[in-house]
VEXVEX-885836 format. One record per residue (C-alpha): z, x, y. Coordinates in pm, 1 decimal. Layout:
N
REC       c3       c1       c2
REC        Z        X        Y
...
% end
This chain:
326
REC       c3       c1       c2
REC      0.0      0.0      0.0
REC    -74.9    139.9    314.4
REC    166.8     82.3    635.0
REC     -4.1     28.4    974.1
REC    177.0    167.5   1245.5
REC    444.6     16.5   1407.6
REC    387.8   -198.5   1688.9
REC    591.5   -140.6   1967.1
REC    565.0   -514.3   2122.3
REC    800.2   -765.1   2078.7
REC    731.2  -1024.7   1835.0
REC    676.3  -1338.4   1970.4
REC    882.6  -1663.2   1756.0
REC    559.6  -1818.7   1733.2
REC    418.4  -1535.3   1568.7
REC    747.6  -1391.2   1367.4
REC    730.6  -1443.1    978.7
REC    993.6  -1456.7    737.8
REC   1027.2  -1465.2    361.4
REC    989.9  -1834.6    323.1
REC    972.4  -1822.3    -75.2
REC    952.9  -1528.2   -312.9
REC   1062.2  -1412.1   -690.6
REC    949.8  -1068.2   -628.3
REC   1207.1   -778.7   -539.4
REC   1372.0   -769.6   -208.1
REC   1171.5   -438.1   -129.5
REC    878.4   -562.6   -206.5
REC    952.8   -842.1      7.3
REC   1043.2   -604.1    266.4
REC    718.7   -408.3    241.0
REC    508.3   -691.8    262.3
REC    678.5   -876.1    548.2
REC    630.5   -533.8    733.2
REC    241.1   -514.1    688.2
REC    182.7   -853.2    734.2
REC    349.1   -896.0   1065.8
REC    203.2   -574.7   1181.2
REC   -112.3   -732.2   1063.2
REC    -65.0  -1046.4   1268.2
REC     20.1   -858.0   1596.2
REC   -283.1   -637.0   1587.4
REC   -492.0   -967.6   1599.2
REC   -305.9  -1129.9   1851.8
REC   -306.2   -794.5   2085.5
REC   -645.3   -757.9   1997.6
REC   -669.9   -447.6   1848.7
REC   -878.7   -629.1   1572.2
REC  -1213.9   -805.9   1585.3
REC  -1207.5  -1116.5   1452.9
REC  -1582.9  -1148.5   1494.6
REC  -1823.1   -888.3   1617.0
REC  -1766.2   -851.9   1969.8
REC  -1484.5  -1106.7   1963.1
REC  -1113.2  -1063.0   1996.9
REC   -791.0  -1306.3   2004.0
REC   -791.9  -1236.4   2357.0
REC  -1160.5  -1296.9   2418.9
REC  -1226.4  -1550.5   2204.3
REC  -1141.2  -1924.5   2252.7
REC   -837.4  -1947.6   2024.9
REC   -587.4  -2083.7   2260.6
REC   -170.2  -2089.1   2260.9
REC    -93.9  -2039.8   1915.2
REC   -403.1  -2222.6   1752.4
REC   -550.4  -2030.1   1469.4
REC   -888.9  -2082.7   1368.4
REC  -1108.4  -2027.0   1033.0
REC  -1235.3  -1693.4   1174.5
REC   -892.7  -1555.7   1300.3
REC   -722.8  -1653.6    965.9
REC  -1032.1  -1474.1    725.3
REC   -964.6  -1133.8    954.9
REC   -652.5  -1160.4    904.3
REC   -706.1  -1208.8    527.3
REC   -921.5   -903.4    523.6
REC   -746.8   -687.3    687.2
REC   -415.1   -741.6    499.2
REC   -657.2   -719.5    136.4
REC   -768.1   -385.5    278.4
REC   -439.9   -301.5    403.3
REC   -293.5   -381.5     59.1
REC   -539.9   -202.6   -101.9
REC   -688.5   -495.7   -288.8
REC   -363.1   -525.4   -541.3
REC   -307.2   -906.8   -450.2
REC   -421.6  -1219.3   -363.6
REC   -380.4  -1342.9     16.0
REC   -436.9  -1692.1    145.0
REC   -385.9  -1768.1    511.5
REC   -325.0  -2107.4    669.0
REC   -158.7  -2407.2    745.1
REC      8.2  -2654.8    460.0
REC   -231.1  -2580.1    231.6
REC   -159.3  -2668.3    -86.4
REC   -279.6  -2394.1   -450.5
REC   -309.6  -2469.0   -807.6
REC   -302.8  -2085.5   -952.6
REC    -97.4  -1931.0  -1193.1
REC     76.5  -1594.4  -1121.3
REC    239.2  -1297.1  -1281.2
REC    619.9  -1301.8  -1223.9
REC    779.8  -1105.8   -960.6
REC    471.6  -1095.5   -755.6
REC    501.8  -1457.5   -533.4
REC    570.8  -1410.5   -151.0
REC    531.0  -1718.5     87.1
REC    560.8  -1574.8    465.9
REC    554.9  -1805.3    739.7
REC    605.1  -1856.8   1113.0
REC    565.3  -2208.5   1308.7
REC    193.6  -2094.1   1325.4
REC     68.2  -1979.7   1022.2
REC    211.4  -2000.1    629.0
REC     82.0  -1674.5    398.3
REC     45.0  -1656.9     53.7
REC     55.3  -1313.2   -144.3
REC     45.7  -1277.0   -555.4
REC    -51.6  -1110.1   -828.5
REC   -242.3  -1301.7  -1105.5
REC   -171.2  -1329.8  -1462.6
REC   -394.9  -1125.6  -1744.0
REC   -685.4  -1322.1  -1940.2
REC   -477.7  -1375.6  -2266.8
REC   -215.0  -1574.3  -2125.0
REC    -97.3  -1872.2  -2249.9
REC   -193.6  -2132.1  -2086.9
REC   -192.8  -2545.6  -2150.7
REC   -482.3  -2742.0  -2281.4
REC   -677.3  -2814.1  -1966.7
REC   -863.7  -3137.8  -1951.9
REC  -1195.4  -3212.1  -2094.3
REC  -1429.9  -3139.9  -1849.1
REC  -1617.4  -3464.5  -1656.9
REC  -1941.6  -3597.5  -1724.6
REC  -2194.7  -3534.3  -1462.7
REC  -2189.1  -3821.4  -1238.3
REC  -2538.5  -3775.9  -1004.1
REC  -2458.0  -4103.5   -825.1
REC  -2078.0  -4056.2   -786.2
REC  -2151.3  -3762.1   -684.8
REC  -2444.3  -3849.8   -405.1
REC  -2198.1  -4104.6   -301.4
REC  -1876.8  -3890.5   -242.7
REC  -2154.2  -3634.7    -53.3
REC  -1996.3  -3281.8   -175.5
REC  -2098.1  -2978.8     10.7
REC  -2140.3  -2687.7   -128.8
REC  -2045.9  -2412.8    151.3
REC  -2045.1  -2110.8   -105.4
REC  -2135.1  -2026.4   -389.6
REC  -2110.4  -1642.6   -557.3
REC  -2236.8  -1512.1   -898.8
REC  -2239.0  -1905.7   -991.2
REC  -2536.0  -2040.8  -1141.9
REC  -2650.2  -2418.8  -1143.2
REC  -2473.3  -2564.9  -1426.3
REC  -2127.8  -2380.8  -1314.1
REC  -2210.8  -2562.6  -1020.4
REC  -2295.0  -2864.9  -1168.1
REC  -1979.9  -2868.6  -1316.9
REC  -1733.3  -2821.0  -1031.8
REC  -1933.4  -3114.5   -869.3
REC  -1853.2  -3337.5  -1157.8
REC  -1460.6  -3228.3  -1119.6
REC  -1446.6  -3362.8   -701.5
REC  -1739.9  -3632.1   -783.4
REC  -1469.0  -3916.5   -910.3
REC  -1537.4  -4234.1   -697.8
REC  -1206.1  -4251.4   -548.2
REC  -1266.2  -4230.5   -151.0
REC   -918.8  -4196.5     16.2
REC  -1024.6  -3881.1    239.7
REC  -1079.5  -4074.0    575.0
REC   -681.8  -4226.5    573.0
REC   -518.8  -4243.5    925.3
REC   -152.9  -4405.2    788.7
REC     91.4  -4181.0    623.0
REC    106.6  -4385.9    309.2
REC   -282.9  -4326.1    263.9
REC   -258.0  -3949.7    377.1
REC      7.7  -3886.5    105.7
REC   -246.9  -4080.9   -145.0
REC   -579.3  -3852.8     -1.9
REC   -353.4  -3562.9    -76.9
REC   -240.8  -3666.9   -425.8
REC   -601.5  -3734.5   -512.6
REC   -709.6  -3364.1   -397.4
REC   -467.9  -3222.4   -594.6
REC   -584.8  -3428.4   -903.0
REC   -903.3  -3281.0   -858.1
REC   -847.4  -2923.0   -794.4
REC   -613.8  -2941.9  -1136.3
REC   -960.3  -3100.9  -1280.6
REC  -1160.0  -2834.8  -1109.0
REC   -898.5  -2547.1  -1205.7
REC   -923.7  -2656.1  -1547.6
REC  -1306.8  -2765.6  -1619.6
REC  -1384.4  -2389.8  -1501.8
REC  -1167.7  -2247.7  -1756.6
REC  -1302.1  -2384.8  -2010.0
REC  -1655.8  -2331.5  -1893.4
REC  -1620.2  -1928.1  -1794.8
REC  -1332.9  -1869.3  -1897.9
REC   -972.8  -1795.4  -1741.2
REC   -825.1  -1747.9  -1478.3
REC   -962.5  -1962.4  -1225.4
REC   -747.7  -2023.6   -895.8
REC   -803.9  -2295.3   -680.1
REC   -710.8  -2398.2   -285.3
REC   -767.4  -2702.5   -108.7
REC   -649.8  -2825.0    265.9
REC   -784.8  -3027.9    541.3
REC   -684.9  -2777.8    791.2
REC   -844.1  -2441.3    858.7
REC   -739.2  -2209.4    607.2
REC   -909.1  -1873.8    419.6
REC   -817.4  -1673.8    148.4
REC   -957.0  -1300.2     27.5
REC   -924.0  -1187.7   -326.9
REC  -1035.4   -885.5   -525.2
REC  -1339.2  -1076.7   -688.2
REC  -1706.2  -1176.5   -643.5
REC  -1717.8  -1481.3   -821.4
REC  -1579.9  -1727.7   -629.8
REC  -1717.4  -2098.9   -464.5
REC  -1643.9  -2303.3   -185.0
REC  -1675.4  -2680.8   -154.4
REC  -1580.2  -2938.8     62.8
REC  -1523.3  -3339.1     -7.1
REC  -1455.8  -3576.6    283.6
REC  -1184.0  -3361.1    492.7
REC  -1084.6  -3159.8    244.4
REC  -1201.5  -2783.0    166.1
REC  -1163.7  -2629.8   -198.5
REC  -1202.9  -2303.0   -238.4
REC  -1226.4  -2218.7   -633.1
REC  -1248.2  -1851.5   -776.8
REC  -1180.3  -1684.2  -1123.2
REC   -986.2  -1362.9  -1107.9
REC   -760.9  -1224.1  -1412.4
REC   -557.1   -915.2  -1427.2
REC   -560.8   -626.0  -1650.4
REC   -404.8   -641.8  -1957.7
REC    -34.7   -412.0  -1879.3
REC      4.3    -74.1  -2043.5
REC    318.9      9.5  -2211.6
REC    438.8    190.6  -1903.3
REC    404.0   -115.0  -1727.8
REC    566.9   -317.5  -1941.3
REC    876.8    -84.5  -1932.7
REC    855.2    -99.7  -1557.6
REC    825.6   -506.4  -1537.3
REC   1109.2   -521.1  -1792.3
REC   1398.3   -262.0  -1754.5
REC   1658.3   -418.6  -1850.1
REC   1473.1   -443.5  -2207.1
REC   1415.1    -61.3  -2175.1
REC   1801.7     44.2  -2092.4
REC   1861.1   -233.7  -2388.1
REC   1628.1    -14.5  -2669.4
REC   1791.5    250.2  -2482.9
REC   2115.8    231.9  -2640.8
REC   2033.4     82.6  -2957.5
REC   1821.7    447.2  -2982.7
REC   2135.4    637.9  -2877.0
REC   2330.0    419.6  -3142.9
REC   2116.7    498.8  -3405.1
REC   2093.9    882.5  -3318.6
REC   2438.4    906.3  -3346.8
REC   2493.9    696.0  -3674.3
REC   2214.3    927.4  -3808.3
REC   2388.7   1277.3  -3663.4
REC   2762.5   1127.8  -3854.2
REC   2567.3   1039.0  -4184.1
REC   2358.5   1393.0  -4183.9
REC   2617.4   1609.7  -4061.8
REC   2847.4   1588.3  -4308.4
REC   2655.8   1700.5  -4602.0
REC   2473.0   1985.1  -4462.9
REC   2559.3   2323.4  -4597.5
REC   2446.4   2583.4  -4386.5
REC   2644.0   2769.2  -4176.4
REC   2407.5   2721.6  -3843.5
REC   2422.9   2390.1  -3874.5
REC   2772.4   2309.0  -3991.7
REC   2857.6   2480.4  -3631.9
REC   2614.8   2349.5  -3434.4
REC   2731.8   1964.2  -3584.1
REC   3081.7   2085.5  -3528.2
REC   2979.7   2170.3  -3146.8
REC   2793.7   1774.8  -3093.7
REC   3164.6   1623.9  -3251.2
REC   3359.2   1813.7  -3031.5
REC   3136.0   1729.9  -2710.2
REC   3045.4   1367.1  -2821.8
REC   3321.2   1168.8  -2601.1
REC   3166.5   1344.1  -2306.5
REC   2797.9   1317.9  -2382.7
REC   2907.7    942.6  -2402.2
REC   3100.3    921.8  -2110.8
REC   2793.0   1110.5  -1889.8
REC   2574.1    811.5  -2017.2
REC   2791.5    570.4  -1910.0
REC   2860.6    674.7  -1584.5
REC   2436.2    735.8  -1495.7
REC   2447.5    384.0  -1596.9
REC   2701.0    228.2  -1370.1
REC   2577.6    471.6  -1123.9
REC   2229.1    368.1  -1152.0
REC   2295.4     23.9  -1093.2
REC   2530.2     65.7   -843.4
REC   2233.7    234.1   -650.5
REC   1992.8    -88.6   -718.0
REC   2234.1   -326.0   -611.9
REC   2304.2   -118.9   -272.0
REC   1928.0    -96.2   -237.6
REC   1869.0   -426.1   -284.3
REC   2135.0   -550.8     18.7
REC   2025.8   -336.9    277.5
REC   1666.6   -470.5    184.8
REC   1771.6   -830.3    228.5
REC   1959.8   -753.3    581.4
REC   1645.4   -608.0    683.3
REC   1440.4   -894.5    597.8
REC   1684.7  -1152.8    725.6
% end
């Protein structure tokens, strides 16, 4: 991850995030937060073109309004900042059907703007039965007029089928009352579920999918990707999966599990070393057992205490990094 450089301006409210929801570690949580708002003040100083030739300051955002163009440069920058490791999704209250690898959700958000950062999940994992995908509709779908915005290393019939998924004759997108709005968004989410899970069984997993009816953008480390919209709402639909985890990385995700095998290694060492040691008959190695017996309690003791002390430094580390983000 690489760390812009501090911005000496103050942050305005409108414009200061903070860890709204997160399962990840309260450094990484720190990190983040840190590149992120130095992200968001470079834009809004406008050290960073949103367009070609066009800054915060020059363009016609006004106040705190952010607009689609504003929100993907943000996006981009923070991918590129990030060095392409997550997914980021920029907006209002928009709303996600994905699936992601644990420890690796961050929500930021400010009373302008609500960020989205994770990691996702590896090809092979389990997932539920997804849906049977739709039948292809044409008039349902001529009727519901979907627009297709984007579309990227998709051919026809991939096409075809995300149509089908948002092509239902249900038409609750133009609702003014809050009952009905509540009952447009209930309907989008049906279909981005339908979309998420017609795609995976048509190419395969993972597909990730966002909807809103405000302006919202998202950049992720993958070509295939489309973008649709139905009545007022905007789906943006893209298949990314992560590498399968090597054994290092397993130890790293789980190390509690490692300290665990740990000991039961160390246990079994020294049942082996009292079985062995006994019926050896050499004289090298009758004093070099009698040496471990004699030094045993301490070897124990030293493991011990780089135990506690170990996790004494973790749970120090992880205070100071939740003053810091508070």
């Amino acid at each position: 991850m690489s760390t812009p450089k501090a911005n000496k301006k103050p942050v305005p409210e409108a414009y200061k995030l903070r860890v709204e929801r997160s399962d990840a570690s309260a450094k990484a949580q720190y990190s983040l937060l840190a590149v992120a708002q130095a992200s968001v003040m470079d834009i809004l100083n406008g050290t960073v073109e949103i367009a070609p030739g066009k800054t915060w300051k020059q363009g016609t955002l006004a106040g705190s309004k952010w607009d689609v163009a504003a929100l993907q440069c943000l996006t981009d920058l923070l991918l590129k900042r990030l060095q392409g490791t997550v997914h980021c999704i920029a907006g209002g209250e928009f709303s996600t059907t994905v699936r992601y690898a644990k420890q690796t959700l961050i929500i930021l958000s400010s009373p302008t703007i609500r960020l989205l950062f994770y990691k996702p999940v590896p090809a092979s994992a389990r997932s539920q039965t997804p849906q049977t995908p739709p039948t292809l509709d044409q008039a349902s779908i001529s009727s519901s007029s979907i627009k297709v915005i984007e579309s990227l290393t998709l051919d026809e019939e991939a096409m075809d089928v995300a149509k089908a998924c948002l092509g239902d004759e249900a038409s609750v997108d133009d609702a003014v009352s809050m009952d009905t709005e509540a009952s447009a968004h209930a309907s989008a989410l049906k279909r981005a579920v339908r979309l998420r899970d017609a795609m995976n069984l048509a190419r395969g997993p993972q597909w990730h999918v966002i909807f809103d009816k405000q302006p919202f953008a998202a950049s992720i480390p993958t070509p295939t990707r489309m973008t649709l919209q139905r009545g007022k709402y905007t789906f943006i639909a893209f298949q990314h999966a992560a590498e399968e985890p090597s054994l290092i990385e397993l130890a790293h995700m789980n190390p509690t599990l490692c300290k665990v095998a740990l000991a039961v290694i160390l246990v079994l060492a020294y049942y082996g070393y009292r079985t062995t040691c006994p019926t050896v008959t050499s004289a090298w190695a009758v004093k070099w057992c009698g040496k471990v017996e004699a030094n045993m309690q301490y070897i124990l003791f030293a493991i011990v205490m780089v135990f506690v002390y170990s996790r004494l430094m973790t749970a120090v580390s992880k205070l100071k990094a939740k003053r810091k983000t508070s």
